[in-house]
SERO-4910 file (N, C-alpha, C, O; in steps of 0.05 Angstrom, whole numbers):
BEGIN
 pado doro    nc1    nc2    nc3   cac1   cac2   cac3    cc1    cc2    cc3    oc1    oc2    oc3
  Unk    A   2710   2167   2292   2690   2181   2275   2664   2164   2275   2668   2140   2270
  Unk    A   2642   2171   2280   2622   2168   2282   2607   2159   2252   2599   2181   2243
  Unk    A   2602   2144   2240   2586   2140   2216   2567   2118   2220   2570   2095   2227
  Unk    A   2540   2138   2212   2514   2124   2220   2504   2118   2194   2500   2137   2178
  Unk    A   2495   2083   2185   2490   2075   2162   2458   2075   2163   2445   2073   2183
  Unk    A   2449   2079   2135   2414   2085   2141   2408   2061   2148   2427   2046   2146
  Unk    A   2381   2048   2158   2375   2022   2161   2368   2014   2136   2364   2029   2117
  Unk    A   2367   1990   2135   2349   1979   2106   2329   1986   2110   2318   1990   2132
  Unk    A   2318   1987   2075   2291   2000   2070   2266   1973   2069   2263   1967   2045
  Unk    A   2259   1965   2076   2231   1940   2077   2210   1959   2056   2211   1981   2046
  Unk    A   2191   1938   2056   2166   1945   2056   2159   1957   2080   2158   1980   2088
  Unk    A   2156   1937   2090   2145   1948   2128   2163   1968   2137   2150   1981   2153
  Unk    A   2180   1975   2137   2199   1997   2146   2185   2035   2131   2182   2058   2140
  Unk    A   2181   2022   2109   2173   2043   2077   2146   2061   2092   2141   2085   2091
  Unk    A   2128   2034   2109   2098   2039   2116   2100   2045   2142   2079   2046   2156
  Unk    A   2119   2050   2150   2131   2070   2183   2138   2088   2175   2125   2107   2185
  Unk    A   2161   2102   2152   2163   2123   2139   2133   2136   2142   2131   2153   2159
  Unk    A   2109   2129   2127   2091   2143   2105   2105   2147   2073   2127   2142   2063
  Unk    A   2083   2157   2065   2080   2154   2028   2064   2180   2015   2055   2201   2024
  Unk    A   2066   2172   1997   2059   2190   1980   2018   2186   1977   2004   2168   1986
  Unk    A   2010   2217   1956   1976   2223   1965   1977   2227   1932   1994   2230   1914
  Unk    A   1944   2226   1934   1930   2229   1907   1911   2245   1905   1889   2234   1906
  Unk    A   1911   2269   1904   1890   2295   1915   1871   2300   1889   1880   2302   1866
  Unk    A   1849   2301   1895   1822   2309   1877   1809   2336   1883   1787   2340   1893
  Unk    A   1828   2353   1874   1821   2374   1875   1794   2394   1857   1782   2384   1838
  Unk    A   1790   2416   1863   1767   2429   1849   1767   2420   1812   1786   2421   1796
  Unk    A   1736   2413   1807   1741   2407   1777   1745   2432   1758   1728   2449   1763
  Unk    A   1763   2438   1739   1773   2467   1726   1761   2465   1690   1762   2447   1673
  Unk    A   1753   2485   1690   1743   2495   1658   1757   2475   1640   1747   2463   1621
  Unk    A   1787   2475   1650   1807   2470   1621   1828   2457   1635   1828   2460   1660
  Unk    A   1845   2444   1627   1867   2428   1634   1892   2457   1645   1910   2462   1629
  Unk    A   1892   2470   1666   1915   2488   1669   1939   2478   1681   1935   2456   1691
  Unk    A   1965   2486   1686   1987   2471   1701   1983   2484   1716   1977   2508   1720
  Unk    A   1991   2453   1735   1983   2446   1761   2014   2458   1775   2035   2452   1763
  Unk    A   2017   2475   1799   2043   2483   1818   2059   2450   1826   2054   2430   1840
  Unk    A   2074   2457   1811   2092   2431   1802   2128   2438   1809   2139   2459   1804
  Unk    A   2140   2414   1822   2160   2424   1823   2187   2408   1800   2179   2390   1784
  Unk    A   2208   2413   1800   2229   2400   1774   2213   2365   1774   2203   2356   1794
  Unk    A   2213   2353   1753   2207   2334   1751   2235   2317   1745   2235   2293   1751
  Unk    A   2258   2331   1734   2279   2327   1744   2302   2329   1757   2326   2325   1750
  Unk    A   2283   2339   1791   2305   2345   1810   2317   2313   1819   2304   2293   1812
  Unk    A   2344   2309   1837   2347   2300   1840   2335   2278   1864   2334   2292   1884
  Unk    A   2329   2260   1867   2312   2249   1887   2320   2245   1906   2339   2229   1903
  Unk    A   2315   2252   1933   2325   2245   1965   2326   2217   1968   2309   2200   1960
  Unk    A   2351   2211   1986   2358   2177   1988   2320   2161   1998   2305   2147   1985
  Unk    A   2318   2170   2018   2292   2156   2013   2272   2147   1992   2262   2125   1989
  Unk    A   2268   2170   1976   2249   2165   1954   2260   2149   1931   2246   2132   1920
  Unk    A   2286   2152   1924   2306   2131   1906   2303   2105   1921   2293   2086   1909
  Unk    A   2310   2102   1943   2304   2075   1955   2280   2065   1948   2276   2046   1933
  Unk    A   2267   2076   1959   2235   2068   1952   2228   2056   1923   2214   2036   1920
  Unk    A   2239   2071   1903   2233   2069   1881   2246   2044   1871   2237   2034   1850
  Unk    A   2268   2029   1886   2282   2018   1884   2279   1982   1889   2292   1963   1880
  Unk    A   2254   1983   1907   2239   1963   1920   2230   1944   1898   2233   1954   1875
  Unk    A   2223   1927   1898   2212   1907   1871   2181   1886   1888   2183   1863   1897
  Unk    A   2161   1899   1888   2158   1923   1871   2160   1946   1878   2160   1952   1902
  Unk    A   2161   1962   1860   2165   2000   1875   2152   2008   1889   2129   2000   1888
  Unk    A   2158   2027   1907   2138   2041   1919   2147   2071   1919   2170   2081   1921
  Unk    A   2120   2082   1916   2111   2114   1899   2113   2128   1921   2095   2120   1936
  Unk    A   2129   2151   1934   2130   2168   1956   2113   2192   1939   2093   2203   1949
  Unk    A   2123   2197   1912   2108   2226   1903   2116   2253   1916   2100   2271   1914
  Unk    A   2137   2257   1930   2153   2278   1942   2161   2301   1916   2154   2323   1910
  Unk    A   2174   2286   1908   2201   2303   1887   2192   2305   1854   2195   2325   1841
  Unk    A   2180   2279   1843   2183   2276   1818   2164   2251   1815   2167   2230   1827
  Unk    A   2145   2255   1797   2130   2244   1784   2144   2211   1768   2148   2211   1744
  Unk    A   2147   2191   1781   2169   2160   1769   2165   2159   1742   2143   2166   1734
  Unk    A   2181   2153   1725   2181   2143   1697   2156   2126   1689   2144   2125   1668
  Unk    A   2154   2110   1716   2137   2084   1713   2108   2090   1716   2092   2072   1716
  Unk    A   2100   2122   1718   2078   2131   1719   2074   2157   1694   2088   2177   1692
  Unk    A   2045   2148   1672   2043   2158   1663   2012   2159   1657   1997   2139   1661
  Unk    A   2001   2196   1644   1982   2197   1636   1964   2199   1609   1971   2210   1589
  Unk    A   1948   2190   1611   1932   2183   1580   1931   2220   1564   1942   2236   1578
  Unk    A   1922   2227   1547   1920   2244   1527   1897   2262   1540   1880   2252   1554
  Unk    A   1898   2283   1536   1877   2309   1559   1879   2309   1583   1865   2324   1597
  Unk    A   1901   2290   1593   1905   2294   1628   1941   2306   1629   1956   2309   1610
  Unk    A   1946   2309   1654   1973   2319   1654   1978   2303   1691   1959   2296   1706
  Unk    A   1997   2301   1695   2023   2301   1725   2026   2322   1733   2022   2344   1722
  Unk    A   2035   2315   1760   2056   2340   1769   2056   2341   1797   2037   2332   1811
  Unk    A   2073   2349   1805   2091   2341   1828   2075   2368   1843   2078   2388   1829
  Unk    A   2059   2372   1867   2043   2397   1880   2042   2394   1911   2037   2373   1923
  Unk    A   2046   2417   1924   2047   2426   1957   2018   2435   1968   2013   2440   1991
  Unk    A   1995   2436   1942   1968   2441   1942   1954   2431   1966   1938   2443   1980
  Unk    A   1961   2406   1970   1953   2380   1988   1978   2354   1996   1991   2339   1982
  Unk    A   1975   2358   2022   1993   2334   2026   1982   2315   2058   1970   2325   2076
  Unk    A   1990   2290   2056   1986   2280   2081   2007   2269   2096   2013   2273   2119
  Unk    A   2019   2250   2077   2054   2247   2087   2071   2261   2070   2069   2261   2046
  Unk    A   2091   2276   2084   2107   2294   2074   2098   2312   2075   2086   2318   2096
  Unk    A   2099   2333   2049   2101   2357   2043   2085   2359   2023   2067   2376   2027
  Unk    A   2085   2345   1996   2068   2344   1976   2054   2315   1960   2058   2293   1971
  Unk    A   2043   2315   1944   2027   2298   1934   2028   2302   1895   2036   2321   1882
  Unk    A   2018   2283   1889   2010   2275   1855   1990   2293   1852   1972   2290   1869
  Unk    A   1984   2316   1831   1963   2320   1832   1963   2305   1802   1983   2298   1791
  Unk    A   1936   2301   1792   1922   2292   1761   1909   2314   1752   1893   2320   1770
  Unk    A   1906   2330   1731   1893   2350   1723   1877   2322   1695   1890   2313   1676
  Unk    A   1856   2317   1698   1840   2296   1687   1827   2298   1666   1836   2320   1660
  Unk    A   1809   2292   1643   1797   2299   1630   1774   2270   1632   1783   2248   1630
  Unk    A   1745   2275   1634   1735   2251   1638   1745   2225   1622   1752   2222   1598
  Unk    A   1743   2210   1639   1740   2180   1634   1776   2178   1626   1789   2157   1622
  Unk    A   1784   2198   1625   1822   2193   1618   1831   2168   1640   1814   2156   1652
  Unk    A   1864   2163   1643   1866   2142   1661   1893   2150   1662   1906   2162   1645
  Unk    A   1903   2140   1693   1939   2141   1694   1953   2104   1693   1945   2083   1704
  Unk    A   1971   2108   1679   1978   2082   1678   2009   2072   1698   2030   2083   1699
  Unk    A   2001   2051   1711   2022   2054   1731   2045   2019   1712   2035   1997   1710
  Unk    A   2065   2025   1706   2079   2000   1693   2096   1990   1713   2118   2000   1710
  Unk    A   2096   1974   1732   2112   1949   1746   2103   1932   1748   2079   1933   1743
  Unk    A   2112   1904   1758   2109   1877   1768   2098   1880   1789   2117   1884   1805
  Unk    A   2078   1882   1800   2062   1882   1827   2070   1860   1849   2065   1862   1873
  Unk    A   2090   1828   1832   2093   1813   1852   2070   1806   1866   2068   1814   1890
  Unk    A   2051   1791   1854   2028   1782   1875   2031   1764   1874   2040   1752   1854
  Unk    A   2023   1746   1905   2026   1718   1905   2002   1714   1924   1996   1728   1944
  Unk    A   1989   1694   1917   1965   1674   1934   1977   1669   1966   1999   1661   1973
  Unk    A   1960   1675   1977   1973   1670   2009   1943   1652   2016   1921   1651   2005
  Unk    A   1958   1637   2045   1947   1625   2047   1915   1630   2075   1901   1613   2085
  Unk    A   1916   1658   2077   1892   1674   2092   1869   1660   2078   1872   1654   2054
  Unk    A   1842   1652   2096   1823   1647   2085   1804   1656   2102   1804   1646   2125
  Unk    A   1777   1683   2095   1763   1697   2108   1736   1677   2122   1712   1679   2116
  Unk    A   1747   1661   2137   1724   1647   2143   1713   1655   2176   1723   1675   2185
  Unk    A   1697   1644   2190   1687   1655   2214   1695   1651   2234   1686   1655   2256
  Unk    A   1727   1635   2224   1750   1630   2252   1765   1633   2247   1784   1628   2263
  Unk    A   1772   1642   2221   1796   1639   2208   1825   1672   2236   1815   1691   2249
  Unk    A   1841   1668   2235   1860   1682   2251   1882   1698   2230   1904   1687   2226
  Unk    A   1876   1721   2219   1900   1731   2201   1929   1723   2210   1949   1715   2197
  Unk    A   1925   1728   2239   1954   1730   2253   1977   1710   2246   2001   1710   2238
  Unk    A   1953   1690   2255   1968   1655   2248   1970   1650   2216   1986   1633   2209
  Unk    A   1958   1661   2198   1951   1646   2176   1982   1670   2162   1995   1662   2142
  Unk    A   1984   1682   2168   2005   1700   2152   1995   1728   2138   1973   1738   2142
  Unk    A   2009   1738   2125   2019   1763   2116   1988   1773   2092   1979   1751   2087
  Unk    A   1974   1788   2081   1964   1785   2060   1966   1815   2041   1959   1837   2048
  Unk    A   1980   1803   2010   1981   1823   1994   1959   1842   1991   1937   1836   1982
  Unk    A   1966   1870   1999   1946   1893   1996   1956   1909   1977   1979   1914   1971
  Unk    A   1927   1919   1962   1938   1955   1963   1928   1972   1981   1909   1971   1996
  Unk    A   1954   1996   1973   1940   2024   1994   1939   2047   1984   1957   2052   1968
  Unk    A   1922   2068   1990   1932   2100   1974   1919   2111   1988   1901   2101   2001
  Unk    A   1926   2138   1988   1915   2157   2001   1900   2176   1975   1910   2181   1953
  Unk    A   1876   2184   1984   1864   2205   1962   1859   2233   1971   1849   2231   1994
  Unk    A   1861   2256   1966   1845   2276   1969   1830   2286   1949   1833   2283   1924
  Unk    A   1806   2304   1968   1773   2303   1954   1776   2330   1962   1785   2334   1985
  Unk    A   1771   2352   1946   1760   2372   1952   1735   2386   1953   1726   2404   1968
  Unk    A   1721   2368   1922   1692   2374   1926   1687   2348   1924   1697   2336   1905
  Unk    A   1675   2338   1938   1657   2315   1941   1628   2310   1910   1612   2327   1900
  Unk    A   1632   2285   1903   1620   2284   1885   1607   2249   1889   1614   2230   1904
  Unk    A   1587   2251   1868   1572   2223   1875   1590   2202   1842   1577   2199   1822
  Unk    A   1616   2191   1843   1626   2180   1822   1644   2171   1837   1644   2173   1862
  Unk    A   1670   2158   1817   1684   2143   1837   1711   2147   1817   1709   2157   1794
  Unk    A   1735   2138   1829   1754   2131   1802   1755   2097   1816   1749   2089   1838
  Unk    A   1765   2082   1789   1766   2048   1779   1795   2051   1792   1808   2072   1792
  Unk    A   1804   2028   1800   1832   2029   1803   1830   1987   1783   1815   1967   1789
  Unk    A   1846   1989   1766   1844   1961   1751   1874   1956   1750   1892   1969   1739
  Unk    A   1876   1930   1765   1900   1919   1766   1900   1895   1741   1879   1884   1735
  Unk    A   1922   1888   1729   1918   1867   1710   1940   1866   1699   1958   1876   1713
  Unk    A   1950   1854   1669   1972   1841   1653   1970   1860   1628   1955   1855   1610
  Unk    A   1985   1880   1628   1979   1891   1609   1955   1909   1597   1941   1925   1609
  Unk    A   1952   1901   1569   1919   1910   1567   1899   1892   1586   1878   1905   1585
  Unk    A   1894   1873   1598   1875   1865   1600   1880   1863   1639   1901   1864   1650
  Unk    A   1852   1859   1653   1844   1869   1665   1844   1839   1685   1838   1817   1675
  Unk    A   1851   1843   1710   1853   1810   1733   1823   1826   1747   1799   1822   1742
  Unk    A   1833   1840   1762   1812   1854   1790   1813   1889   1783   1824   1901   1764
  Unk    A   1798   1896   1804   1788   1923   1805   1774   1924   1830   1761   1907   1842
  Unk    A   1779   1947   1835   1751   1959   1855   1757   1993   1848   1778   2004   1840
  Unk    A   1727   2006   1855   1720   2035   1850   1724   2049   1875   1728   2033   1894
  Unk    A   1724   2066   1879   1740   2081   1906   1711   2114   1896   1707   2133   1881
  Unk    A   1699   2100   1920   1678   2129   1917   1693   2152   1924   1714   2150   1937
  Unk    A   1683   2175   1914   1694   2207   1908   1668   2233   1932   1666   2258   1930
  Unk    A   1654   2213   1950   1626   2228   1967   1647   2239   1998   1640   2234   2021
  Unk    A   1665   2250   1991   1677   2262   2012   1696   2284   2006   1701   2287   1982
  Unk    A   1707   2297   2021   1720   2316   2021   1743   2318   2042   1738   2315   2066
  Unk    A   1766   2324   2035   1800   2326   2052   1807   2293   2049   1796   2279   2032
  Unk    A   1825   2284   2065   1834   2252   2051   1824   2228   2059   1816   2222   2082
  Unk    A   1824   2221   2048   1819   2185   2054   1832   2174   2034   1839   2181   2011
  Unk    A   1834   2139   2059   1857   2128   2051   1834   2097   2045   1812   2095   2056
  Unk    A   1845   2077   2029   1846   2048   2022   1864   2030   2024   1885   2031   2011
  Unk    A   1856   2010   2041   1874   1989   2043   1857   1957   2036   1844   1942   2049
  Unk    A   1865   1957   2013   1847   1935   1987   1860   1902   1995   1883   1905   2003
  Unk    A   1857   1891   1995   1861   1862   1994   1851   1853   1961   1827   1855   1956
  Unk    A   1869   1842   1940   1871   1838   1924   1857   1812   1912   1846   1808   1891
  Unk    A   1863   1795   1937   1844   1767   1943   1817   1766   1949   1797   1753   1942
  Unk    A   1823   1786   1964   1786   1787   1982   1767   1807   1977   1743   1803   1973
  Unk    A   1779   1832   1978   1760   1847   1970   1764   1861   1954   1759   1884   1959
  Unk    A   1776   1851   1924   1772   1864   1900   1746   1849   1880   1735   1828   1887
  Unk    A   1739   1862   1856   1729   1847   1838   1742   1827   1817   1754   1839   1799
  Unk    A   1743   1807   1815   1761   1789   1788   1781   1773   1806   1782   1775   1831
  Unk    A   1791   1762   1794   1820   1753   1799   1845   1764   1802   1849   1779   1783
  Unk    A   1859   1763   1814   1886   1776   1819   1901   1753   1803   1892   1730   1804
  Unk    A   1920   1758   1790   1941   1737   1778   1971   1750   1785   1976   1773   1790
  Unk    A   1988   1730   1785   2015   1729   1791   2035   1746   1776   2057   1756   1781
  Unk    A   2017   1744   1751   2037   1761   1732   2017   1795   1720   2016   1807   1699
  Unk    A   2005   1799   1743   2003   1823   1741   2021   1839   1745   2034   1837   1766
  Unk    A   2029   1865   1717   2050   1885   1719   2032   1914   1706   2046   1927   1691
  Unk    A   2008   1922   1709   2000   1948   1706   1979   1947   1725   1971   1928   1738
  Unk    A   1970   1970   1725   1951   1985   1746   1944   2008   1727   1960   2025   1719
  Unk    A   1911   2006   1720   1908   2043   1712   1888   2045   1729   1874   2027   1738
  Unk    A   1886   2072   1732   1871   2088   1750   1843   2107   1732   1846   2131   1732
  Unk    A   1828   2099   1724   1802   2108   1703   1795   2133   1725   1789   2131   1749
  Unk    A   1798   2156   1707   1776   2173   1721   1751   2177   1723   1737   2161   1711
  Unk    A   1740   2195   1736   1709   2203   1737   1702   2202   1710   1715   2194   1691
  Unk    A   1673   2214   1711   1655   2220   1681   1658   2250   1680   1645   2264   1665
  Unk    A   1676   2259   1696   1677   2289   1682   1706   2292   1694   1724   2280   1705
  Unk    A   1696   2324   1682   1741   2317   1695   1741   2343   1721   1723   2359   1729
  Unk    A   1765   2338   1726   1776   2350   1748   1805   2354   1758   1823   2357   1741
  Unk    A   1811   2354   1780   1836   2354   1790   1845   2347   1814   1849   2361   1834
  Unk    A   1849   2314   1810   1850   2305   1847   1881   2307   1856   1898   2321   1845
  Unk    A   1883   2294   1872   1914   2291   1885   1913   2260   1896   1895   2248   1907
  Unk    A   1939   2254   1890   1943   2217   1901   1968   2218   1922   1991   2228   1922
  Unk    A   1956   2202   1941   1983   2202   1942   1981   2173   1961   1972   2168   1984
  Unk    A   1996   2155   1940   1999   2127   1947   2022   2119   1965   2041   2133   1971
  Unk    A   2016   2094   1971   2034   2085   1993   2048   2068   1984   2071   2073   1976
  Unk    A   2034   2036   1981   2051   2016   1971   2043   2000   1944   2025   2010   1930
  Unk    A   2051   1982   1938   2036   1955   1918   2050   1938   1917   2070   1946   1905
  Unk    A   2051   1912   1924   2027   1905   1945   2048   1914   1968   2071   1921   1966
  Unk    A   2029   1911   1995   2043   1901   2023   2042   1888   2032   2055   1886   2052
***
Protein backbone atom coordinates (compact mmCIF):
# COMPACT_ATOMS: atom_id res chain seq x y z
CA UNK A 1 0.00 0.00 0.00
CA UNK A 2 1.15 3.08 -1.07
CA UNK A 3 0.94 6.02 1.71
CA UNK A 4 2.17 9.35 0.78
CA UNK A 5 3.01 11.62 3.93
CA UNK A 6 2.57 15.54 3.24
CA UNK A 7 6.04 17.18 3.42
CA UNK A 8 6.65 19.48 6.28
CA UNK A 9 5.27 22.75 6.25
CA UNK A 10 8.39 25.65 6.51
CA UNK A 11 8.09 29.01 6.16
CA UNK A 12 9.82 28.73 2.87
CA UNK A 13 7.86 25.78 1.78
CA UNK A 14 4.33 28.03 2.98
CA UNK A 15 5.98 30.89 0.26
CA UNK A 16 6.05 28.12 -2.65
CA UNK A 17 2.47 27.19 -1.71
CA UNK A 18 1.24 31.12 -2.02
CA UNK A 19 -1.05 32.89 0.57
CA UNK A 20 -3.66 34.62 1.22
CA UNK A 21 -4.91 38.65 -0.35
CA UNK A 22 -6.31 41.81 1.07
CA UNK A 23 -8.69 43.36 -1.58
CA UNK A 24 -9.81 47.15 -1.54
CA UNK A 25 -12.64 47.04 -3.16
CA UNK A 26 -15.32 49.86 -4.38
CA UNK A 27 -15.96 52.36 -1.33
CA UNK A 28 -20.03 51.57 -0.32
CA UNK A 29 -22.67 54.09 1.18
CA UNK A 30 -22.93 51.81 4.34
CA UNK A 31 -21.22 48.87 5.84
CA UNK A 32 -23.21 45.85 3.75
CA UNK A 33 -22.15 41.96 4.06
CA UNK A 34 -19.59 41.19 2.23
CA UNK A 35 -20.13 37.30 0.00
CA UNK A 36 -18.63 35.44 2.79
CA UNK A 37 -18.26 31.89 3.21
CA UNK A 38 -18.88 29.58 6.91
CA UNK A 39 -16.46 31.22 9.14
CA UNK A 40 -16.79 28.01 10.75
CA UNK A 41 -16.09 25.56 8.10
CA UNK A 42 -13.65 23.24 8.72
CA UNK A 43 -10.14 24.19 7.58
CA UNK A 44 -8.12 22.24 4.78
CA UNK A 45 -4.84 20.52 6.12
CA UNK A 46 -2.86 23.25 4.56
CA UNK A 47 -4.46 26.26 6.01
CA UNK A 48 -4.53 24.50 9.72
CA UNK A 49 -0.92 23.95 9.13
CA UNK A 50 -0.25 27.23 8.32
CA UNK A 51 -2.02 28.53 11.06
CA UNK A 52 -0.08 26.35 13.06
CA UNK A 53 3.47 27.92 12.33
CA UNK A 54 4.82 30.19 15.25
CA UNK A 55 4.51 32.64 13.95
CA UNK A 56 1.26 32.05 11.97
CA UNK A 57 0.76 32.43 8.72
CA UNK A 58 -2.72 33.82 7.21
CA UNK A 59 -3.75 31.79 3.90
CA UNK A 60 -7.43 33.55 4.17
CA UNK A 61 -8.99 30.61 2.05
CA UNK A 62 -11.72 29.25 4.40
CA UNK A 63 -12.17 31.35 7.56
CA UNK A 64 -11.27 34.52 8.85
CA UNK A 65 -8.27 33.24 12.21
CA UNK A 66 -9.41 33.92 15.68
CA UNK A 67 -6.21 35.91 15.85
CA UNK A 68 -7.70 38.42 13.44
CA UNK A 69 -9.98 40.94 14.43
CA UNK A 70 -11.96 44.16 13.50
CA UNK A 71 -12.42 47.48 15.28
CA UNK A 72 -16.27 48.81 15.65
CA UNK A 73 -17.98 50.08 12.03
CA UNK A 74 -15.81 47.60 10.11
CA UNK A 75 -16.71 43.90 9.59
CA UNK A 76 -14.50 40.40 8.01
CA UNK A 77 -15.29 37.98 5.78
CA UNK A 78 -14.09 35.28 3.99
CA UNK A 79 -14.92 36.47 -0.28
CA UNK A 80 -14.31 34.89 -4.01
CA UNK A 81 -14.82 38.81 -5.10
CA UNK A 82 -10.94 38.90 -5.63
CA UNK A 83 -8.29 36.46 -5.34
CA UNK A 84 -4.58 36.02 -6.28
CA UNK A 85 -3.43 32.85 -4.58
CA UNK A 86 -6.11 30.42 -4.35
CA UNK A 87 -9.57 31.06 -4.80
CA UNK A 88 -10.42 33.82 -2.38
CA UNK A 89 -9.25 36.59 -0.17
CA UNK A 90 -10.07 38.82 3.26
CA UNK A 91 -12.29 41.31 2.29
CA UNK A 92 -12.59 44.51 5.12
CA UNK A 93 -15.83 46.35 4.72
CA UNK A 94 -14.05 49.63 6.67
CA UNK A 95 -15.33 52.62 8.14
CA UNK A 96 -12.65 55.51 8.01
CA UNK A 97 -9.72 55.59 10.10
CA UNK A 98 -11.21 51.94 11.71
CA UNK A 99 -8.26 49.33 12.03
CA UNK A 100 -7.84 45.36 11.93
CA UNK A 101 -5.95 43.96 14.68
CA UNK A 102 -3.71 41.04 13.99
CA UNK A 103 -2.71 39.20 17.83
CA UNK A 104 0.57 36.92 17.54
CA UNK A 105 4.28 36.88 18.42
CA UNK A 106 5.81 38.04 15.19
CA UNK A 107 9.15 36.35 16.46
CA UNK A 108 11.47 39.09 15.27
CA UNK A 109 15.02 38.88 15.64
CA UNK A 110 18.02 41.37 14.60
CA UNK A 111 19.98 39.70 11.86
CA UNK A 112 23.03 40.35 11.04
CA UNK A 113 22.36 42.02 7.09
CA UNK A 114 23.82 45.48 6.94
CA UNK A 115 22.59 47.73 3.75
CA UNK A 116 25.85 49.07 2.99
CA UNK A 117 27.51 49.59 -0.63
CA UNK A 118 29.11 46.02 -0.50
CA UNK A 119 27.32 44.63 1.81
CA UNK A 120 26.14 40.74 0.03
CA UNK A 121 22.56 39.62 1.42
CA UNK A 122 23.54 36.17 0.28
CA UNK A 123 26.57 35.83 2.62
CA UNK A 124 25.26 37.92 5.44
CA UNK A 125 22.02 35.64 5.91
CA UNK A 126 18.31 35.41 5.98
CA UNK A 127 16.31 38.87 6.76
CA UNK A 128 12.97 39.09 8.69
CA UNK A 129 10.22 40.49 6.28
CA UNK A 130 6.79 41.26 5.88
CA UNK A 131 4.61 40.46 2.94
CA UNK A 132 0.87 40.96 1.68
CA UNK A 133 -0.81 41.09 -1.10
CA UNK A 134 -3.48 44.00 -1.62
CA UNK A 135 -6.26 44.58 -3.99
CA UNK A 136 -7.34 48.15 -5.27
CA UNK A 137 -10.27 48.57 -7.17
CA UNK A 138 -10.53 52.17 -7.27
CA UNK A 139 -7.43 53.77 -6.96
CA UNK A 140 -7.21 56.55 -4.53
CA UNK A 141 -4.54 59.15 -3.39
CA UNK A 142 -4.34 57.66 0.72
CA UNK A 143 -2.77 54.78 1.98
CA UNK A 144 -3.54 52.12 4.84
CA UNK A 145 -0.65 52.26 8.05
CA UNK A 146 0.37 48.80 8.64
CA UNK A 147 1.93 49.32 12.66
CA UNK A 148 3.72 46.58 14.04
CA UNK A 149 4.46 46.86 17.90
CA UNK A 150 3.83 45.38 21.72
CA UNK A 151 0.55 45.66 22.29
CA UNK A 152 -0.91 49.16 22.49
CA UNK A 153 2.12 50.77 21.63
CA UNK A 154 3.74 51.09 18.40
CA UNK A 155 7.89 49.68 17.35
CA UNK A 156 7.66 50.49 13.28
CA UNK A 157 5.21 51.12 10.57
CA UNK A 158 5.15 51.87 7.04
CA UNK A 159 1.95 53.22 4.81
CA UNK A 160 1.24 51.15 1.74
CA UNK A 161 -0.17 53.71 -0.95
CA UNK A 162 -3.81 52.90 -2.29
CA UNK A 163 -2.86 55.00 -6.30
CA UNK A 164 -3.52 51.75 -8.15
CA UNK A 165 -5.89 49.42 -9.11
CA UNK A 166 -6.08 45.11 -9.33
CA UNK A 167 -3.15 43.72 -6.84
CA UNK A 168 -0.09 44.58 -5.54
CA UNK A 169 2.05 43.02 -3.30
CA UNK A 170 4.86 44.27 -0.34
CA UNK A 171 7.73 42.78 0.80
CA UNK A 172 8.82 45.18 3.94
CA UNK A 173 12.06 44.64 5.76
CA UNK A 174 11.29 45.42 9.29
CA UNK A 175 15.00 46.55 9.90
CA UNK A 176 15.48 48.57 6.91
CA UNK A 177 12.75 49.80 5.45
CA UNK A 178 10.23 50.44 8.01
CA UNK A 179 9.67 53.55 10.20
CA UNK A 180 10.76 53.09 14.20
CA UNK A 181 12.22 50.24 15.61
CA UNK A 182 11.28 46.74 15.33
CA UNK A 183 11.57 44.96 18.85
CA UNK A 184 11.80 41.30 19.73
CA UNK A 185 8.80 41.20 21.63
CA UNK A 186 6.59 42.49 19.15
CA UNK A 187 3.04 40.47 19.23
CA UNK A 188 0.36 42.84 17.31
CA UNK A 189 0.05 44.34 14.01
CA UNK A 190 -2.97 46.74 13.19
CA UNK A 191 -3.75 47.69 9.92
CA UNK A 192 -5.34 51.69 10.15
CA UNK A 193 -7.52 52.39 7.38
CA UNK A 194 -7.98 55.15 4.89
CA UNK A 195 -9.72 58.63 5.79
CA UNK A 196 -12.83 57.36 4.38
CA UNK A 197 -14.12 54.05 4.16
CA UNK A 198 -14.47 51.42 1.79
CA UNK A 199 -14.00 47.85 1.01
CA UNK A 200 -10.56 46.36 0.22
CA UNK A 201 -9.42 42.75 0.10
CA UNK A 202 -6.04 41.33 1.81
CA UNK A 203 -4.60 38.81 1.19
CA UNK A 204 -1.40 38.20 3.17
CA UNK A 205 1.32 35.88 2.98
CA UNK A 206 3.64 35.65 5.85
CA UNK A 207 5.09 37.47 9.27
CA UNK A 208 7.95 37.58 9.34
CA UNK A 209 9.92 35.49 6.58
Amino acid sequence: MDVRRSPALSRRRFLYYGAAALSILPAAPGLLPAPAFAVGAELPDLERRALELDPPAFLLETAVPAHITASAGSMLAISDRAAVCGTRSMRWDFAARSDITVRAHLRWERDPYRPTPLSDQAWQGTVDTFSIWIYNETAMDDVVRFKFGRDGRTDAWFDFHLNFTGWRTAWVRYDYDMHGRAHPDMNTLRIVAPRRAGVPSLSTRSTPV
